[in-house]
C-alpha positions as CSV (number, residue, x, y, z in Angstrom):
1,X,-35.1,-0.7,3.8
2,X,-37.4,1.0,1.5
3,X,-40.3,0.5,3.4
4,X,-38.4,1.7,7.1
5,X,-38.0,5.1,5.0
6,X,-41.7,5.3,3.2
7,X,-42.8,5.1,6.9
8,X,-40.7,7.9,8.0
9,X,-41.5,10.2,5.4
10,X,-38.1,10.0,3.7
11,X,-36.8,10.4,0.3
12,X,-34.1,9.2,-1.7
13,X,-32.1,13.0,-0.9
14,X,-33.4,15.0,2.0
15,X,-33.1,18.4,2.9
16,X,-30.9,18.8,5.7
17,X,-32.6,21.4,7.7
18,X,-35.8,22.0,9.2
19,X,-37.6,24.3,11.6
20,X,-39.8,22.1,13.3
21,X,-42.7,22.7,11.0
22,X,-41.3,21.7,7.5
23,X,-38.0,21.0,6.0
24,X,-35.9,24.1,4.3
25,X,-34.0,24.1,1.2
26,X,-30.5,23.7,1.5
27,X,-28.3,24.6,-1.2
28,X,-25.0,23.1,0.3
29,X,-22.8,19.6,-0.2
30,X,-24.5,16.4,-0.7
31,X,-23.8,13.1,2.2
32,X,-24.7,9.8,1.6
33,X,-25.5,8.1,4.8
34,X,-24.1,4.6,4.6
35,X,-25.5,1.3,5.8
36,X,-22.6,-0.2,8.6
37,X,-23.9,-3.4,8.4
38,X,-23.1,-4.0,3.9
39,X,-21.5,-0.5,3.4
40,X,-24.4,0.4,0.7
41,X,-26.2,3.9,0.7
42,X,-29.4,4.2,2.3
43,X,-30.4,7.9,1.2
44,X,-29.2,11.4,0.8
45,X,-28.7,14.9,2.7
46,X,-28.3,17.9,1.6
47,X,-26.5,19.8,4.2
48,X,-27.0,23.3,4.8
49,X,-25.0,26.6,5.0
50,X,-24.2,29.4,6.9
51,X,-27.6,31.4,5.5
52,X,-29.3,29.2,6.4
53,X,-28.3,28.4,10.2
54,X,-28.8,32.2,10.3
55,X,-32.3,31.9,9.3
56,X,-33.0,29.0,11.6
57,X,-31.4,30.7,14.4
58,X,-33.5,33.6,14.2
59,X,-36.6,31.6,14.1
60,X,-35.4,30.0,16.9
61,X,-34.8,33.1,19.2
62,X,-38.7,34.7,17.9
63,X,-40.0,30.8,18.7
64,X,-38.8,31.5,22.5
65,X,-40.2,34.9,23.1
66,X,-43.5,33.5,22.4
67,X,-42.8,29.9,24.1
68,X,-41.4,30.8,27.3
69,X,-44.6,33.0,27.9
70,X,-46.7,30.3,27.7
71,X,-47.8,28.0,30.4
72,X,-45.5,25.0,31.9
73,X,-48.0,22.6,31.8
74,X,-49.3,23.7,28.4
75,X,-45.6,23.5,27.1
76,X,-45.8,19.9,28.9
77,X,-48.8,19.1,26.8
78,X,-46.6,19.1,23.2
79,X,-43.7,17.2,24.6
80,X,-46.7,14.4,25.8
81,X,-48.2,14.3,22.0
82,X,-44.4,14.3,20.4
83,X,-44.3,11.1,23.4
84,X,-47.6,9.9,21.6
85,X,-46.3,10.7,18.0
86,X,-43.0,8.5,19.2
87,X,-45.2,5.6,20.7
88,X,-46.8,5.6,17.4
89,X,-43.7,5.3,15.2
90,X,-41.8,3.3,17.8
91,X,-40.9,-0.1,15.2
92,X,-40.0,2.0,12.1
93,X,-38.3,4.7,14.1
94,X,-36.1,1.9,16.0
95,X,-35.0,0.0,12.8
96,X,-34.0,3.1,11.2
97,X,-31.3,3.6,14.5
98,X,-30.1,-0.1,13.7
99,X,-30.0,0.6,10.3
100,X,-28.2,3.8,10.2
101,X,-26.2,3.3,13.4
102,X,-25.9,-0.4,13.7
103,X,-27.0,-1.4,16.4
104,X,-28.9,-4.2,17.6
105,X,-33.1,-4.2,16.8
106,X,-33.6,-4.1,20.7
107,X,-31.5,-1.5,21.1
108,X,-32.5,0.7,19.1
109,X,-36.5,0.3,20.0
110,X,-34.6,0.5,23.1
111,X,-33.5,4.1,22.5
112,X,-37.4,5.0,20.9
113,X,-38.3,4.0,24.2
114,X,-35.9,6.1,25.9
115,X,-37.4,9.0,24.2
116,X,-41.3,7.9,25.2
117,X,-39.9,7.8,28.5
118,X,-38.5,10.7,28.7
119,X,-41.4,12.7,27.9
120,X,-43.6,11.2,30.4
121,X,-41.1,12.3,32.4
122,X,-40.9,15.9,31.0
123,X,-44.7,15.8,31.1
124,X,-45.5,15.9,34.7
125,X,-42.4,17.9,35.7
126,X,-44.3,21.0,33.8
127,X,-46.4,20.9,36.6
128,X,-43.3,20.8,39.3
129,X,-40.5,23.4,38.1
130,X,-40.2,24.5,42.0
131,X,-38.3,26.3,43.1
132,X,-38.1,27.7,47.3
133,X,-38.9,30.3,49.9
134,X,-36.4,31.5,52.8
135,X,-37.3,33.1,55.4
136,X,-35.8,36.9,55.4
137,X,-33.8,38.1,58.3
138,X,-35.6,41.8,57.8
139,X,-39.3,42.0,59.0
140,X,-41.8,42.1,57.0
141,X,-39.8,40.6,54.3
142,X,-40.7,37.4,51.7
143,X,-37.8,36.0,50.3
144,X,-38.2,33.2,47.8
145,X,-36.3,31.7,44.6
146,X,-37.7,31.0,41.2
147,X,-36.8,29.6,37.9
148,X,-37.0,31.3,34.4
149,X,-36.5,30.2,30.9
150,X,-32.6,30.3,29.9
151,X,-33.0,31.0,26.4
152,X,-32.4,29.2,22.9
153,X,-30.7,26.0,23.1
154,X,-28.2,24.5,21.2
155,X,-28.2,20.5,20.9
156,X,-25.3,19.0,19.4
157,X,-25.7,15.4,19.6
158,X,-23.3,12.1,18.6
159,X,-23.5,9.2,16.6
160,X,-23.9,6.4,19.3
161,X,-27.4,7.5,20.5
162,X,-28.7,9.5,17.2
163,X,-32.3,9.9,18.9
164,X,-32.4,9.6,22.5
165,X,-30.2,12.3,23.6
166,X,-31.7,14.7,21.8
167,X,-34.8,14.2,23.1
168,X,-33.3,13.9,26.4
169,X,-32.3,17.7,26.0
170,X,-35.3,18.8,23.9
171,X,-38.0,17.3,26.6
172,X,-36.7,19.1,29.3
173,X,-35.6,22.5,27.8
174,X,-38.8,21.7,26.4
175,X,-40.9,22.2,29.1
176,X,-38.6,24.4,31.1
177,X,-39.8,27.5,28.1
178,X,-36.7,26.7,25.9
179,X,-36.5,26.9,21.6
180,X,-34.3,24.6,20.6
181,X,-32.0,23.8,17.7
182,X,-30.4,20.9,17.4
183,X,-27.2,19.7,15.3
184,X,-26.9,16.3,14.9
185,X,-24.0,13.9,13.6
186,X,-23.2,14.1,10.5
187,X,-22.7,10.1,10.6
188,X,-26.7,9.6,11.4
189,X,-28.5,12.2,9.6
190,X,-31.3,9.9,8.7
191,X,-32.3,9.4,12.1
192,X,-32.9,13.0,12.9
193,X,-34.7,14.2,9.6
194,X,-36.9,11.6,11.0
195,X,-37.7,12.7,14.1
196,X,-38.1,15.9,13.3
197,X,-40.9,14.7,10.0
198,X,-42.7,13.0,12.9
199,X,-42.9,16.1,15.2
200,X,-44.1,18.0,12.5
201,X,-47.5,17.9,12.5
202,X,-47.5,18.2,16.1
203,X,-45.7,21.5,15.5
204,X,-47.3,22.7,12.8
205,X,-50.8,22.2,14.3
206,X,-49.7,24.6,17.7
207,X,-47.8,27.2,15.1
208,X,-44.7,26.7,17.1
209,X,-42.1,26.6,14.3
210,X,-38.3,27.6,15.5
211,X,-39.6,25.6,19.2
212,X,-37.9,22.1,17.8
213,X,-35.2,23.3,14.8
214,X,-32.6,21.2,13.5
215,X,-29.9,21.7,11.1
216,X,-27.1,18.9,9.6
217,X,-24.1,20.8,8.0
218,X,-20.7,21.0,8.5
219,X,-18.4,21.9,11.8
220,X,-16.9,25.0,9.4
221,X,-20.3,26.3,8.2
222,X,-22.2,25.2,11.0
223,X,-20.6,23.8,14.3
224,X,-18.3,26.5,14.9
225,X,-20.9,29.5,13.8
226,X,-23.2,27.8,16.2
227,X,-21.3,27.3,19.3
228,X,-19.8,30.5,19.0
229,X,-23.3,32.4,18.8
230,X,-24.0,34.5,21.7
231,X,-27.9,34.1,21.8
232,X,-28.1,30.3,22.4
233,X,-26.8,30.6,26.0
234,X,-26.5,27.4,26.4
235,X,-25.0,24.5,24.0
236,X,-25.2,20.8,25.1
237,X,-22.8,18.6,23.5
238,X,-22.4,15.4,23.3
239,X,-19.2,14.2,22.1
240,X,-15.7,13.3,22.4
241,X,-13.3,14.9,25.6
242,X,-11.4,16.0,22.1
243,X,-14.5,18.0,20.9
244,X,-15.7,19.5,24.6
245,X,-12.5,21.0,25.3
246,X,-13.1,23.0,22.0
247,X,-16.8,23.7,22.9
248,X,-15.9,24.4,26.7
249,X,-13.5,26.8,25.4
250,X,-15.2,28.6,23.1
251,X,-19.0,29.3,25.1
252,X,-16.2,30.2,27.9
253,X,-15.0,33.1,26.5
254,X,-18.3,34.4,25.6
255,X,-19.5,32.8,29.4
256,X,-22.0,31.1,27.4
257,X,-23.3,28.0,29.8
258,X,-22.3,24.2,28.4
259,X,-24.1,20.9,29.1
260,X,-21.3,18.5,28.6
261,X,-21.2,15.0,28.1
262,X,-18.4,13.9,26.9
263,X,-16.2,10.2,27.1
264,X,-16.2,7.3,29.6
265,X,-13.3,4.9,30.7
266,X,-15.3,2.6,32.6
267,X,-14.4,-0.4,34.8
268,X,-16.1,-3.0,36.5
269,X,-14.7,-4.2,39.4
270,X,-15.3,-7.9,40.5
271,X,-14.2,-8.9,44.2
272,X,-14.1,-12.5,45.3
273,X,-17.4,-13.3,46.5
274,X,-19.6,-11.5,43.5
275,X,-22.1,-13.3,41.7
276,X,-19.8,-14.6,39.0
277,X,-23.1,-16.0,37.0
278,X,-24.5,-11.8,37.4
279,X,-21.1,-10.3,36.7
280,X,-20.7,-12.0,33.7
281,X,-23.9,-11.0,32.3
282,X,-23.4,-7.6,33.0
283,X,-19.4,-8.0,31.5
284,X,-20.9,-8.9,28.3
285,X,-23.4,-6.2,27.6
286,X,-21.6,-4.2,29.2
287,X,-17.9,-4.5,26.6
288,X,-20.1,-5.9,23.7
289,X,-23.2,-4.0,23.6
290,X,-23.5,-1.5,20.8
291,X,-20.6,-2.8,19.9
292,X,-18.3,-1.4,22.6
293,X,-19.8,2.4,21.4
294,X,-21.2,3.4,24.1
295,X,-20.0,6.1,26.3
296,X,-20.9,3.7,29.2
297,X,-19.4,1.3,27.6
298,X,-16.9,-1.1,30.1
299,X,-13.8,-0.9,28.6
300,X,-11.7,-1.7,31.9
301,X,-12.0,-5.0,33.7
302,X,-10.8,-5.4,37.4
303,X,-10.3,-9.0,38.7
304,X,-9.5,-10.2,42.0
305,X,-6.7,-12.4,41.8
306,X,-8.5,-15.3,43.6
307,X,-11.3,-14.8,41.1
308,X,-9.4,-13.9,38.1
309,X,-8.6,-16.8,36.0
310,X,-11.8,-18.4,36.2
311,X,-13.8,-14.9,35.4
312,X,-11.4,-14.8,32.3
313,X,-11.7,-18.5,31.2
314,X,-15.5,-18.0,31.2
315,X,-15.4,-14.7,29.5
316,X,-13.2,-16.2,26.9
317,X,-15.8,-19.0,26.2
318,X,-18.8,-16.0,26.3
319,X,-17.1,-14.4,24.0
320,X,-16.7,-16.7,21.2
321,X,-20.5,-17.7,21.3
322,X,-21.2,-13.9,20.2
323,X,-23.6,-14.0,17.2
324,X,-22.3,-11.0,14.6
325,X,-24.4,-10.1,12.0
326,X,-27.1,-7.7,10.8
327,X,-28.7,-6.1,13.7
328,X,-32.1,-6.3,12.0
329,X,-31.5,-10.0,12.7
330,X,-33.4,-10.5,16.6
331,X,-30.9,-13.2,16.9
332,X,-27.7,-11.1,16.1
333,X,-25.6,-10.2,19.4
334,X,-23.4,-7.7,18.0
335,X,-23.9,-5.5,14.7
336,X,-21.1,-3.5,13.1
337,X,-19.0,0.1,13.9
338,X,-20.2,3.0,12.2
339,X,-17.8,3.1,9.5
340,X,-14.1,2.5,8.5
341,X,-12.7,5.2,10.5
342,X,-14.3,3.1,14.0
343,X,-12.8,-0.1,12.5
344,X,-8.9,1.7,11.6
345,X,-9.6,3.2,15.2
346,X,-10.2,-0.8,16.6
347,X,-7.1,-2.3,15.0
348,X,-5.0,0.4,15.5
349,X,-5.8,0.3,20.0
350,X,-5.3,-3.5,19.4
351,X,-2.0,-3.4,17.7
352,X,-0.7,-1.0,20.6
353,X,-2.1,-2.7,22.9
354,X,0.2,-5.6,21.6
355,X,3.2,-3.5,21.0
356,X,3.1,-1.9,24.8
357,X,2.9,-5.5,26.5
358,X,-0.8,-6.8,26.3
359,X,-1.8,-9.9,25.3
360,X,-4.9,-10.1,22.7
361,X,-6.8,-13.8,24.9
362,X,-9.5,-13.3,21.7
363,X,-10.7,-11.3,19.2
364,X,-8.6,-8.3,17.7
365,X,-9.2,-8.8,14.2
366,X,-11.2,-7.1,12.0
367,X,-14.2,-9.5,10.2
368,X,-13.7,-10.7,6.3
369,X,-16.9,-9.7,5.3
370,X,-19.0,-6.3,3.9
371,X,-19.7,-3.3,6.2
372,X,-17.6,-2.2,9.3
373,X,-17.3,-5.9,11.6
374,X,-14.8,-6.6,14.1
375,X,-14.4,-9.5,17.2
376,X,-15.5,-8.6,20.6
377,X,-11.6,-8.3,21.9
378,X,-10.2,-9.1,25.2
379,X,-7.0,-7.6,26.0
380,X,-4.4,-9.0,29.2
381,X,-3.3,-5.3,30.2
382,X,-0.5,-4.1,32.1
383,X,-0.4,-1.2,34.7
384,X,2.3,0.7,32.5
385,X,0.8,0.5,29.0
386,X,-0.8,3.8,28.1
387,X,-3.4,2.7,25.5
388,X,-6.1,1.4,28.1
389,X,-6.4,5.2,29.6
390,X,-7.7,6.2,26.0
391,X,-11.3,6.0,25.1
392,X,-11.9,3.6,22.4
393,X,-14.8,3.5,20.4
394,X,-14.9,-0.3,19.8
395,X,-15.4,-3.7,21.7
396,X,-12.3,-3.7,23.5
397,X,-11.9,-4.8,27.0
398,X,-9.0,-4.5,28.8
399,X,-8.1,-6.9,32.2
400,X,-6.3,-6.5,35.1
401,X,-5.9,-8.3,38.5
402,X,-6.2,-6.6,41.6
403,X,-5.6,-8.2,45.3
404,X,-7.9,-5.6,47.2
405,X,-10.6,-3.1,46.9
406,X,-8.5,-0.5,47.7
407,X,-6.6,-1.3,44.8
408,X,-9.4,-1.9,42.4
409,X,-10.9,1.8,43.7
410,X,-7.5,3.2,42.7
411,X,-7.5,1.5,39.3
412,X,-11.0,2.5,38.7
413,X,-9.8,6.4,39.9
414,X,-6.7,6.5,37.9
415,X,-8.0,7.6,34.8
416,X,-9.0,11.0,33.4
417,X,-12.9,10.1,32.6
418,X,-15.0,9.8,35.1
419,X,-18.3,8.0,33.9
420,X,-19.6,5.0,34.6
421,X,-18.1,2.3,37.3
422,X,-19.7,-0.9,38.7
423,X,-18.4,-3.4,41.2
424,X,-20.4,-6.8,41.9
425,X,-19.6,-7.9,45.7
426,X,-22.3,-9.7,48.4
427,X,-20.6,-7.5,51.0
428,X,-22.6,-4.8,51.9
429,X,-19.3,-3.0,53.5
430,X,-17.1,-3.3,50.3
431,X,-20.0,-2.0,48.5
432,X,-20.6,0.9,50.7
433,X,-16.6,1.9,50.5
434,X,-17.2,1.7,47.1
435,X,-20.1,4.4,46.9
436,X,-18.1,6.9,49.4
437,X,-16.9,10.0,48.6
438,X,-13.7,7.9,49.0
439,X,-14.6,5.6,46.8
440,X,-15.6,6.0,42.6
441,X,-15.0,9.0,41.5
442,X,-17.5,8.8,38.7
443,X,-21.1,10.4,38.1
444,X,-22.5,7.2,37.9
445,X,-21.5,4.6,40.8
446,X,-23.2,0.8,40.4
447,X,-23.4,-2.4,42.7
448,X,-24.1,-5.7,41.3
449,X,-25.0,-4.1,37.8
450,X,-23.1,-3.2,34.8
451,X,-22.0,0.3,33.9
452,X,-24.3,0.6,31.2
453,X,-27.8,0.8,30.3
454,X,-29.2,4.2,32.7
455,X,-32.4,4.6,33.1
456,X,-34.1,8.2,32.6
457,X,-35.3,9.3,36.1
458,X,-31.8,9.5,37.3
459,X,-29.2,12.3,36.3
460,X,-26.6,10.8,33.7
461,X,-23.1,12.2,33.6
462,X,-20.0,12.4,34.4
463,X,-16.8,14.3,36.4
464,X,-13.3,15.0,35.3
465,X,-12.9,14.7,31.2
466,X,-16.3,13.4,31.2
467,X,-17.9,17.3,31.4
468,X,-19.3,17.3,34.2
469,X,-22.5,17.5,32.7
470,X,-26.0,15.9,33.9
471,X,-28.8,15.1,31.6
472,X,-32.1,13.4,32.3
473,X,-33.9,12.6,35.3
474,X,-33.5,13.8,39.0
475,X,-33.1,17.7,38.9
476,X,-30.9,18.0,35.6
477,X,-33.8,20.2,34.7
478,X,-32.5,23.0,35.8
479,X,-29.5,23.2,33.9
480,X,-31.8,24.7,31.1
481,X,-33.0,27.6,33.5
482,X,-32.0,31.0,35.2
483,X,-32.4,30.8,38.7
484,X,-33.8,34.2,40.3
485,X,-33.9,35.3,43.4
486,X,-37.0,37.5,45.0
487,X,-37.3,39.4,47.8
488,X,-40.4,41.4,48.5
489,X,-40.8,44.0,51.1
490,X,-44.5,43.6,52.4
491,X,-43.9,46.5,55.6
492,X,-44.0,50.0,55.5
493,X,-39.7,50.3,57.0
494,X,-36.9,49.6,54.9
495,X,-34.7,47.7,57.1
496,X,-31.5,46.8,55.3
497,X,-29.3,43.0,55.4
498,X,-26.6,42.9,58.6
499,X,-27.8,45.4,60.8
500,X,-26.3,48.1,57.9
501,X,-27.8,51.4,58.7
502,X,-27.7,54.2,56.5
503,X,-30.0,57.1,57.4
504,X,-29.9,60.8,55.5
């Protein structure tokens, strides 16, 4: 452990807030951050106070009037050396995720990855933030479109992913002329002290402090201030549907812009001629991997009836091979929640679960060992219970049998997230009606892979309770933008729009 933080330039306490450049002093509450997988410390934070987000934020909004003058490409030029400085740092970086977070050494180089990719990505989109011409009904007229720099961003990031999304966010507000300041969980703070101690040559080199700010504190001194603070136009959260409805709320009545990505309910639907060998696979990862705390995470299985039994027979036996361990270990399957609070939250769905109907076929107990275990669970649900329609964060899946696609797309539809959804099928019809606008109603719709596991050059996000947010690849760029409209009169008349005439 020592040796992950030596690499990462951290000390036994840290300073909890930094401004891209160097770490500030903080003068507020002291967190220990907590190993999942034996429950013992790992270091210290000192979280910071209302001064100082004040400070920061005021460094961040000078950082932008000199970044967004700069050029694209030359702003694409830092986020491909922070890409370098990540490439660098990938193994020690990645162990620190699984050892703050807990999950799996794969995953979290994984998530490193994620960021390296994502900054390629930002990279050459400096050179293509286009935007388009029309052609004026008036003669002599040019008119045309263009994007500008939205302002100071705020990043409020979760847990789950305590790297990736922020550097999701930070590449492409990055580039797009955007200062950023970025608040991340208070259950990793390790994980971003880090990043930001690795950016900070890069940073410091350029004399672009307040570009890449981060501050850890708490939602009273911090969170609420932040999200509340009309000069970041824009706040991206990711979170809970709990937490987005107060964000949404707040930035509303200041119409502030949000970025939200919030929780998933997804299902997997598997009709009677899938790949049962594939859809099993993708099951597993899918309800197991990080254990069961991903936003993408399947918590809803949907079962043909001609297929159920022997899908569930099989999962059953897949499930009780699961290695669970340290997720240092390369041959560990499954590492631990986050804390106690994820484990109460674990037994708690599964003795409702119980109490409303459902049948527990394994797992549903919480591990008699140190740090925050519990067993992959797989719950028989019924239509009626309620508890299935709740997002939990924990290895829970929950099973139902369908006799038709129709009825599988209804299931998938009936909840109020609106995610992630997969169905594994050979025919190319069922699949289609399953992509239609009649079909999934979620952001992201799969075919013969799981709902996990997106990759970067395509938007991520969700509809309904899931925000409605999109992050990433594709054209999610332009969330972090102003979108202007120009028209220039190159004649020597002054024709107006509709045939209006208005003449002295």
């Amino acid at each position: 452990m020592k040796d992950i933080l030596a690499a990462l330039g951290l000390n036994a306490i840290n300073d909890g807030a930094h401004d891209g450049e160097k770490a500030l002093t903080c003068t507020g509450s002291v967190l220990t951050s907590f190993n999942p997988t034996t429950g013992e410390p790992i270091a210290q934070v000192r979280l910071a106070s209302a001064v100082t987000l004040e400070q920061l934020s005021v460094t961040t909004l000078r950082a932008f009037e000199r970044w967004r003058t700069m050029p694209a490409p030359q702003r694409g030029e830092i986020v491909r050396r922070i890409g370098v400085a990540l490439r660098e740092n990938k193994e020690p970086l990645g162990k620190l995720v699984s050892l703050e977070m807990g999950k799996l050494l794969s995953e979290g180089l994984g998530e490193v990855q994620e960021m390296i990719d994502i900054c390629d990505f930002a990279t050459g989109l400096s050179r293509q933030l286009c935007g388009s011409t029309m052609h004026s009904e008036r003669p002599g007229h040019r008119m045309y479109e263009q994007w500008h720099p939205l302002g100071p961003v705020a990043i409020i990031t979760a847990f789950n992913f305590p790297v990736a999304v922020w550097s999701w966010n930070s590449a492409l507000a990055g580039v797009c002329g955007n200062s950023m300041l970025w608040k991340p969980s208070l259950k990793t703070p390790l994980c971003a002290i880090a990043v930001q101690n690795l950016i900070a040559p890069i940073v410091k080199e350029a004399g672009l402090a307040g570009v890449f700010s981060m501050i850890l504190g708490s939602d009273s001194e911090v969170g609420e201030r932040l999200v509340a603070d009309r000069r970041f136009p824009l706040i991206s959260a990711t979170g809970s549907c709990r937490m987005g409805r107060k964000v949404g709320a707040v930035v509303a009545q200041r119409f502030g812009r949000t970025l939200l990505e919030l929780g998933g309910n997804n299902a997997i639907t598997v009709m009677q001629d899938a790949d049962l060998d594939l859809a099993l696979r993708a099951i597993l990862f899918g309800a197991v991997g990080t254990s069961g705390q991903r936003c993408t995470t399947t918590r809803r299985l949907l079962l043909h009836e001609s297929i159920h039994d022997t899908v569930v027979e099989r999962l059953v036996k897949a499930y009780g091979s699961v290695r669970i361990g340290d997720p240092l270990d390369r041959n560990t399957l499954m590492g631990p929640l986050i804390d106690e609070d994820a484990v109460h939250g674990f037994l708690h769905a599964v003795n409702t679960a119980q109490k409303e109907g459902g049948k527990v076929l394994c797992g549903g107990a919480r591990l008699d060992r140190p740090g925050s275990f519990v067993q992959p669970t797989i719950i028989a649900a019924r239509a009626d219970m309620h508890i299935w329609r709740e997002e939990t964060f924990a290895p829970i899946v929950y099973v139902f049998k369908v006799a038709s696609l129709d009825e599988a797309i209804a299931m998938n539809n009936c909840v109020d997230q609106g995610l992630s959804s997969s169905i594994f099928t050979r025919d190319l019809l069922a699949a289609e009606q399953f992509l239609a606008a009649t079909g999934s109603d979620c952001g992201i719709a799969n075919v013969n892979i799981g709902t996990s596991g997106a990759e970067i050059g395509g938007a991520f996000g969700g509809e309904k309770d899931t925000g409605g947010g999109r992050e990433a690849g594709s054209d999610s760029w332009k969330a972090y933008m102003r979108r202007q409209t120009n028209t220039i009169n190159w004649s020597k008349s002054l024709p107006l729009a509709q045939g209006v005439t208005f003449d002295l």
